[in-house]
N, C-alpha and C positions, 0 to 999 in steps of 0.2 A: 226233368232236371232243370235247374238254372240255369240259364244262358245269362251270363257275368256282362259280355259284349254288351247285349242288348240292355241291362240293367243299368249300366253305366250310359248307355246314349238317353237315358232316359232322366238322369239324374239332374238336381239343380239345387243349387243351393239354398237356403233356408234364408229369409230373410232378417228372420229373428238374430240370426248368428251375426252377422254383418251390423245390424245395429250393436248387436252387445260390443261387438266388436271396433268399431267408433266411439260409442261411449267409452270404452277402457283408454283408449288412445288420448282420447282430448282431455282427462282427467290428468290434473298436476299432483300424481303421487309420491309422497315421499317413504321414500326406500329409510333401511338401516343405516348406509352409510352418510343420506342427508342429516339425520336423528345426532349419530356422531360428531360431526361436522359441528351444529349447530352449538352442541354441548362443550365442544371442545373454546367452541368463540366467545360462548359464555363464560366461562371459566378462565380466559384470557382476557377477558374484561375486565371481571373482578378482580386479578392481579395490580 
């Protein structure tokens, strides 16, 4: 059987994952409600 204990002192995280993980962070994404936002100021402009 598996011993769960020992499996887990053994574990370590992926290095890959922690990069992916950095890049998502430092990336300036715009979400839906930036998209809104911007449409909205555009269209009060034009007024």
């Amino acid at each position: 059987m598996i011993n769960f204990e020992e499996e887990l002192k053994k574990f370590h995280k992926s290095l890959e994952i922690e990069d992916v993980q950095d890049a998502i962070y430092n990336q300036d994404l715009t979400d839906m409600a930036d998209v809104l936002v911007g449409m909205i100021k555009e269209v009060k402009e034009e007024e």
